[in-house]
N, C-alpha and C positions, 0 to 999 in steps of 0.2 A: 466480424464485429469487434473481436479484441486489437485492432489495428487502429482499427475507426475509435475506440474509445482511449489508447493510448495517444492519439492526437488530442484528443479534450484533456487529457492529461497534462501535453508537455504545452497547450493551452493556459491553461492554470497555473503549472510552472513559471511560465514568463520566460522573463530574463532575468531571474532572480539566480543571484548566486548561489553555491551548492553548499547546504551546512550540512550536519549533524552524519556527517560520513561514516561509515561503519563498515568493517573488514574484519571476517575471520578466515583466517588462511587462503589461499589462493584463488579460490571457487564460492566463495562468498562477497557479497557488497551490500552495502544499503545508504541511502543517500535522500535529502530533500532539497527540495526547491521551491521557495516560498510556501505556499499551502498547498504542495504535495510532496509523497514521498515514496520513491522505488525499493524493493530489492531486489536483486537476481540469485537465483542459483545455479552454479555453473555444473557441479558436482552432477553428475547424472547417476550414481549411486546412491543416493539419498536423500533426507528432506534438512532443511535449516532452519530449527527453531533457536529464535534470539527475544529478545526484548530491548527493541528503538526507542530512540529518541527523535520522534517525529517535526519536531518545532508546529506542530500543528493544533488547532483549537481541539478541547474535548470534544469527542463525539462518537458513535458511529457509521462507519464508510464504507462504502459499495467496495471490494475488491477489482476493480474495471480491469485489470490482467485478463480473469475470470469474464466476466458480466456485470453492464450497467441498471440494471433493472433493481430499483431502489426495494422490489418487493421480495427479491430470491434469490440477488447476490452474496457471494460469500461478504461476509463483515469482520472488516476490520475494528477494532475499539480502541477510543486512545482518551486515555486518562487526563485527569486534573492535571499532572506534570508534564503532557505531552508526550508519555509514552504509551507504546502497542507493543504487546505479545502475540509475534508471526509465527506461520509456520509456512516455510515456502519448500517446495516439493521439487523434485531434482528438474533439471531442466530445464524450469519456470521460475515465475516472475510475482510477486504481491505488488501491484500498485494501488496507492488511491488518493483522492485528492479532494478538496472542500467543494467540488461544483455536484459530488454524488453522492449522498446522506445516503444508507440504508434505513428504509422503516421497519420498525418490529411488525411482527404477528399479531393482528387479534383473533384473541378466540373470544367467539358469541354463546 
């Protein structure tokens, strides 16, 4: 499934050029594309906590790296200025993009 939802991904991307680039040291990136935005971590000893600048609308967004299921995916949240506070785990990837809202929880 995370193959199949990084194709909706680089869907939503386009062909939109690449802003809002982000690099910490050699084994870190993050990067958008239209109204989506990746990061990787290459670092297989650790996890990459940063805070992006997503060029994205407020909101938040299904993790699709993870899972698209708008009810249980991890969530991403990106602020009024268009930033998110990630935490991306060694090995792995945070993406996500405006086509997958997460919804909150109700409790009854």
């Amino acid at each position: 499934p995370e193959v199949a939802n990084m194709v909706a991904w680089r869907k939503t991307a386009g062909d939109n050029a690449m802003k809002n680039f982000v690099k910490d040291g050699c084994n870190h990136i993050g990067f958008s594309r239209g109204s989506a935005f990746v990061a990787l971590n290459r670092d297989g000893s650790g996890s990459w906590q940063t805070t992006v600048q997503t060029g994205m609308p407020a909101g938040t967004y299904c993790d699709v790296a993870q899972s698209d299921d708008p009810s249980s995916c991890p969530k991403v949240t990106v602020d009024s200025n268009g930033q998110a506070s990630i935490t991306v785990q060694g090995l792995k990837s945070v993406a996500f993009h405006t086509g997958v809202k997460a919804v909150d929880s109700i409790v009854v």
